[in-house]
C-alpha positions in Angstrom: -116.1 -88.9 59.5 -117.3 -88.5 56.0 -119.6 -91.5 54.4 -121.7 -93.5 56.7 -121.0 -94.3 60.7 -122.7 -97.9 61.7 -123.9 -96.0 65.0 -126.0 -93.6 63.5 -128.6 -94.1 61.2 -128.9 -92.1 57.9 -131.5 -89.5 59.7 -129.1 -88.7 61.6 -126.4 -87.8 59.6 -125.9 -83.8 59.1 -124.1 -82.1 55.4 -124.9 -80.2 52.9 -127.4 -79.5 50.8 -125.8 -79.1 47.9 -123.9 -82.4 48.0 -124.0 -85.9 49.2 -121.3 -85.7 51.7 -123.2 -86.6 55.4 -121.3 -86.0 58.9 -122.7 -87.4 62.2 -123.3 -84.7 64.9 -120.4 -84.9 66.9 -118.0 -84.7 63.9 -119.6 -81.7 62.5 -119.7 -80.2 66.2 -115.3 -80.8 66.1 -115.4 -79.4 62.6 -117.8 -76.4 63.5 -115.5 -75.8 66.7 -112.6 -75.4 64.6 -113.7 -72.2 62.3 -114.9 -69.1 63.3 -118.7 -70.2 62.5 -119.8 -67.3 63.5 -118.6 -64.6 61.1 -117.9 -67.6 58.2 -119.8 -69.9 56.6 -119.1 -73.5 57.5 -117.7 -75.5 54.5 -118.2 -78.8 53.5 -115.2 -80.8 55.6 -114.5 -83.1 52.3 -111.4 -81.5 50.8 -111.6 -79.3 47.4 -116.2 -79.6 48.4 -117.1 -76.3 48.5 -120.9 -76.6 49.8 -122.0 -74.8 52.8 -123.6 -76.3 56.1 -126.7 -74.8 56.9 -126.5 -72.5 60.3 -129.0 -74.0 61.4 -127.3 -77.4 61.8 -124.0 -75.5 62.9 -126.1 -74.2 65.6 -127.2 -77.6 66.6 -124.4 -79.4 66.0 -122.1 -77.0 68.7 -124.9 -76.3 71.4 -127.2 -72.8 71.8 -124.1 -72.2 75.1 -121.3 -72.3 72.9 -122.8 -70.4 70.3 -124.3 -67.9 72.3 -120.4 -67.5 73.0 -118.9 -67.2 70.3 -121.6 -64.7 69.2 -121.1 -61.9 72.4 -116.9 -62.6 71.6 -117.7 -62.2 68.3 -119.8 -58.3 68.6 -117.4 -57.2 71.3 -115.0 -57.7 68.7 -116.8 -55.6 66.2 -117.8 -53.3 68.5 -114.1 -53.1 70.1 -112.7 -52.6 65.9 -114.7 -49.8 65.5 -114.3 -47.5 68.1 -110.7 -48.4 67.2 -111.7 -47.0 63.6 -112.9 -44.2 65.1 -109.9 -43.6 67.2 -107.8 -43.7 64.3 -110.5 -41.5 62.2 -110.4 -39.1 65.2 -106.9 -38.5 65.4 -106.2 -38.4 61.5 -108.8 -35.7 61.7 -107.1 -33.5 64.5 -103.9 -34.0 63.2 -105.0 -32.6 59.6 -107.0 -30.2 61.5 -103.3 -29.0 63.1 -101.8 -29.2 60.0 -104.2 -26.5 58.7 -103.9 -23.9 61.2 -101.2 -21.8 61.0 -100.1 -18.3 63.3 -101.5 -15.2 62.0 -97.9 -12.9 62.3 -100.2 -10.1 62.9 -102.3 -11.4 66.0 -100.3 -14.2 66.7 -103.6 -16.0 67.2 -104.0 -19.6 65.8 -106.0 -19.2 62.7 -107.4 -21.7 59.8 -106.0 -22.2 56.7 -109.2 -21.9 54.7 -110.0 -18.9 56.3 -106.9 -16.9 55.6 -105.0 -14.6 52.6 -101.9 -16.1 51.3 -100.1 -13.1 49.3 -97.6 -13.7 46.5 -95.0 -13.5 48.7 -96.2 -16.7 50.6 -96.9 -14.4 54.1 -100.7 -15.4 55.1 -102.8 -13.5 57.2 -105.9 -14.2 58.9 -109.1 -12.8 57.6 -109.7 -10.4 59.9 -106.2 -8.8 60.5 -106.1 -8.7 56.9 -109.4 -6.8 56.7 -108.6 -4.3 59.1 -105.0 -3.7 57.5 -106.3 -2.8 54.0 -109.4 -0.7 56.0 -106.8 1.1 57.6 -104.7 1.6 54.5 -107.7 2.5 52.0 -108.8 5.4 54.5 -105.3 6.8 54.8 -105.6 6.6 50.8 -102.3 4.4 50.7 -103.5 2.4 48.1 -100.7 3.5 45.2 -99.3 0.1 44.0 -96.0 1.0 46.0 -98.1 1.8 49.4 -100.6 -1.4 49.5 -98.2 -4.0 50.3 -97.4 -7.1 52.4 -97.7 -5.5 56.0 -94.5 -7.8 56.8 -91.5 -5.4 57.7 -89.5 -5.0 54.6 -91.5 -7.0 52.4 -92.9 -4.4 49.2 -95.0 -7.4 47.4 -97.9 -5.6 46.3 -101.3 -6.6 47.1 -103.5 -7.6 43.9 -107.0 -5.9 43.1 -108.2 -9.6 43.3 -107.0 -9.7 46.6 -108.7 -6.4 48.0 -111.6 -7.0 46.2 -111.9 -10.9 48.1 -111.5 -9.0 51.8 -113.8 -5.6 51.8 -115.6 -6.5 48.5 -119.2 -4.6 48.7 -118.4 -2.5 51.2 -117.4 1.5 51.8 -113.5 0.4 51.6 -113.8 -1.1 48.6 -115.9 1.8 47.0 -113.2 4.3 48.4 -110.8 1.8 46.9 -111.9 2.2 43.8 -112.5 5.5 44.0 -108.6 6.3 44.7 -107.5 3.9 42.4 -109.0 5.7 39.4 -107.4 9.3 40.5 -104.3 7.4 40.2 -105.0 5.6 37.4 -103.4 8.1 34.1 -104.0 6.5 30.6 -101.2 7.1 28.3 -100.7 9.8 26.0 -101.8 8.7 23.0 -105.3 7.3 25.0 -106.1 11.0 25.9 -106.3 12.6 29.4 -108.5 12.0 32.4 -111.4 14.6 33.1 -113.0 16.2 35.7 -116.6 17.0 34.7 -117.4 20.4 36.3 -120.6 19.2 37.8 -120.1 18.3 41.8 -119.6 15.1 42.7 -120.5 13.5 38.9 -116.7 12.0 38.3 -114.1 11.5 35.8 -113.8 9.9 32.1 -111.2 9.7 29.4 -111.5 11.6 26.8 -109.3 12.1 23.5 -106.5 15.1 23.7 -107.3 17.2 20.6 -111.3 17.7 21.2 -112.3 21.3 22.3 -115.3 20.4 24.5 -117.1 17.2 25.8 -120.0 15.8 27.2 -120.2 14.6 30.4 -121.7 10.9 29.8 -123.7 10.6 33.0 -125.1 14.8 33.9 -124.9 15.4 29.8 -123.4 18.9 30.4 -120.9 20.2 28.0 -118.2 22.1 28.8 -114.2 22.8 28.0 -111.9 19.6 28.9 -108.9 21.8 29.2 -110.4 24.2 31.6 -113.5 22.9 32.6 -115.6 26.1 31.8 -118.4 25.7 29.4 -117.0 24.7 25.8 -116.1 27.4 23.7 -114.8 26.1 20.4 -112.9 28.2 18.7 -111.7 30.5 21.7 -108.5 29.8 23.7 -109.2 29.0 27.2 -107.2 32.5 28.5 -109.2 34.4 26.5 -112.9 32.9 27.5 -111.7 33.2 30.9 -111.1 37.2 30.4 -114.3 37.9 28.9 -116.4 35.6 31.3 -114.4 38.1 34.3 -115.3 40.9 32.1 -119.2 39.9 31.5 -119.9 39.0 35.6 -121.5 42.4 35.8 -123.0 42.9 32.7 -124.8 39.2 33.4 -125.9 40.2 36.4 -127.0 44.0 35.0 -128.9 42.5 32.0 -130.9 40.1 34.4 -131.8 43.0 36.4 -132.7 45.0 33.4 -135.0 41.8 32.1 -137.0 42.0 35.3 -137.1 46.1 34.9 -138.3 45.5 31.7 -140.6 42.5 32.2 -138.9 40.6 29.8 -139.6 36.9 30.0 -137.6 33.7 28.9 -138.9 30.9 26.9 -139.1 27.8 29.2 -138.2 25.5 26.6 -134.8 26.9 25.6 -134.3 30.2 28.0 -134.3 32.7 25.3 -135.3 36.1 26.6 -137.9 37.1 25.1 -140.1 40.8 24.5 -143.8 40.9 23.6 -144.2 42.6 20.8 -148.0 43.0 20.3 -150.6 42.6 22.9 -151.4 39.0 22.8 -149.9 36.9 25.1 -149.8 33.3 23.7 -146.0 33.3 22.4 -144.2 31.5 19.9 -140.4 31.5 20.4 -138.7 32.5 17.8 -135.1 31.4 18.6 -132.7 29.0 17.1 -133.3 26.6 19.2 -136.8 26.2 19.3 -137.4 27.7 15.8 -141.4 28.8 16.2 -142.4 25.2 17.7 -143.1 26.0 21.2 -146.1 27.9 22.8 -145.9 28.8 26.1 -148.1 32.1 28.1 -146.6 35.3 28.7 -148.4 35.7 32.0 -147.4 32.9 34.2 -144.5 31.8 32.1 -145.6 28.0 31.5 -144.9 26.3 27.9 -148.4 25.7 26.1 -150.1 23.5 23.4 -151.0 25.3 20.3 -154.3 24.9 20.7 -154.3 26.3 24.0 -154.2 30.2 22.3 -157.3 30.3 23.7 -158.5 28.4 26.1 -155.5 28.9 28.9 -156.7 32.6 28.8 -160.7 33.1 30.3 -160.8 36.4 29.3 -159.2 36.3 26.1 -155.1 35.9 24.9 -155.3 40.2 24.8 -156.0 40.7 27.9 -153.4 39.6 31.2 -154.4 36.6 32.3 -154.2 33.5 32.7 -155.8 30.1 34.2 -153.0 29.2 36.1 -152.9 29.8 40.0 -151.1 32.6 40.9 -148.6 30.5 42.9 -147.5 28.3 40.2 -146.7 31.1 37.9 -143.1 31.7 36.7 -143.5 35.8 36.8 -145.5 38.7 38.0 -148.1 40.2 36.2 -146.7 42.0 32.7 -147.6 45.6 34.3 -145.6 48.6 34.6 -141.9 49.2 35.2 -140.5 48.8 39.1 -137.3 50.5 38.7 -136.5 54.4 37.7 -135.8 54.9 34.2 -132.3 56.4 35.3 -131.8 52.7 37.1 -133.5 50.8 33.4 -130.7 53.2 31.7 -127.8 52.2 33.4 -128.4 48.0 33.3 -129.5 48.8 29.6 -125.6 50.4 29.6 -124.1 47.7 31.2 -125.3 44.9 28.8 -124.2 47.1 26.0 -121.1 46.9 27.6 -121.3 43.2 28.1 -122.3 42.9 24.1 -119.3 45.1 23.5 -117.1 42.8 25.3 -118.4 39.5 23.2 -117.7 41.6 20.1 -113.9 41.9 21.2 -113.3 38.1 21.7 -114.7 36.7 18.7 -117.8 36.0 16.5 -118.1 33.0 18.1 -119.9 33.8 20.8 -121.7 37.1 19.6 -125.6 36.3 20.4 -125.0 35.0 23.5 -126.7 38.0 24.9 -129.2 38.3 21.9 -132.6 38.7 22.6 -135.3 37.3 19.6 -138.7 38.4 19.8 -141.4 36.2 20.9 -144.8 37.6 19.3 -146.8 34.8 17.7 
């Protein structure tokens, strides 16, 4: 027991470091024996003494056999909790697993829960059904807000934008979706109206109801948003329309007469153009370009001013030029091709043309006006 024994001497007596209680070996073996030395410390036997016995004297005290025991019980133990804990850990995992799956009621394939579309209406799909059912309806060009819905029978909750866009996003459906959406789409009537702009393939915009013409914000051409012909402000659409059907020929005639003629057109702003004196560095004279463009009467090509003379070897008097013959925008200026009876009837049909412009309005008198081009 605790204190001194009268058969053992004081070496030895085993304890504590920490205090001055001392055991013989045999009575710390039977108190060593009790506890579970081996995943414990061994405390003090005195009651309320915390101190520790070394494990070393444990050791000695109960024998390397008994030890070596209690040490294998002891790891089979462990060993034996934690594939226990891994058991447990294993089915806790497969049955949260099952709790996430769920039956697709399109495939009726097992499908996760992560990996699916849950609609408003609670019906979930999995990805790939639901991919292929909004593919299918986006070709057909079902997607109305009353025609993409729930694919359940008798279920009309719409699908969200959100939604399409998370399942074909960056992808031809989704452009074709979009696509369709904004020919449904109509702003309301104080917002304006939705154009088309006249140019193939270039798209739509809003635009206010009371303008007369528009610009097409991505091809820049202007034109009428009421009947998509080239803007005419200040003419009603009918009437535009009449004297565009009444000018086809006369358009065509006065071309033909320009090339009888050898007229040329500026190539800044298209302004036919006559050369009035013999030199052929021009200066166009129209409203548009207002005497600031330069450009060769020969082979058609705008010019800098001070190319009067050195784009012409021979001089600007006499016909030609120093650029190749297959880059030039005309034939030489030489004599007529056609008969004068041939230059006298396209010269009548323009006149008929101009008289034509003269019955719709001022407004678009000049459009077959022809300003000199001598420099």
């Amino acid at each position: 027991g605790g204190g001194s024994s009268s058969s053992s001497s004081s070496k030895d007596l085993l304890g504590p470091q920490a205090c001055q209680h001392r055991l013989c070996a045999p009575c710390l073996r039977g108190h060593a024996i009790a506890t579970d030395f081996i995943r414990r410390p061994v405390l003090c036997p005195v009651s309320g003494c915390p101190a520790e016995i070394p494990a070393s004297q444990v050791r000695q005290a109960v024998g390397q056999d008994l030890f070596a025991s209690r040490q294998s019980a002891a790891d089979e133990d462990a060993a034996r909790a934690l594939q226990e804990q891994y058991a447990r850990e294993e089915e806790e995992e497969a049955r949260a697993a099952q709790q996430r799956q769920f039956q697709c009621p399109l495939c009726l394939d097992n499908a996760h829960r992560d990996e699916a579309t849950e609609l408003d209406c609670d019906h979930r799909f999995c990805s790939t059904c639901f991919r292929a059912y909004l593919e299918s309806k986006i070709m057909d060009a079902q997607v109305a807000e009353d025609e993409l819905v729930c694919p359940i029978p008798n279920c009309m909750r719409e699908i969200t934008v959100a939604q399409v866009e998370g399942a074909v996003a960056f992808t031809p459906p989704w452009d074709k979706f979009l696509q369709f959406r904004a020919r449904l789409w109509r702003p309301a009537s104080a917002d304006g109206a939705i154009v088309d702009c006249p140019t193939p393939g270039c798209g739509q915009f809003v635009v206010p109801g009371d303008v007369e013409f528009v610009q097409c914000p991505v091809c820049k051409r202007d034109f009428c948003p009421r009947c998509g012909c080239e803007s005419h402000p200040g003419i009603a659409c009918q009437a535009f329309k009449a004297w565009k059907s009444a000018n086809a020929n006369a358009d065509e005639h006065f071309e033909e007469l320009m090339a009888q003629e050898r007229w040329r057109r500026c190539p800044r702003c298209g302004a036919p153009s006559e050369r009035e004196s013999g030199c052929n560095f021009m200066q166009c004279r129209s409203a548009t370009c207002r005497k600031r463009t330069y450009w060769c009467y020969v082979c058609g090509k705008e010019l800098a001013k001070e190319d009067h003379y050195a784009h012409f070897p021979k001089g600007p008097y006499e016909d030609e030029c120093r650029t190749p013959q297959a880059e030039r925008l005309f034939g030489p200026p030489g004599a007529r091709s056609w008969s004068n009876e041939a230059a006298d009837a396209a010269a009548a049909a323009a006149e008929a043309g101009a008289a034509a412009v003269a019955a719709v309005g001022g407004a678009v008198r000049g459009l077959l006006g022809m300003p000199a081009g001598a420099r």
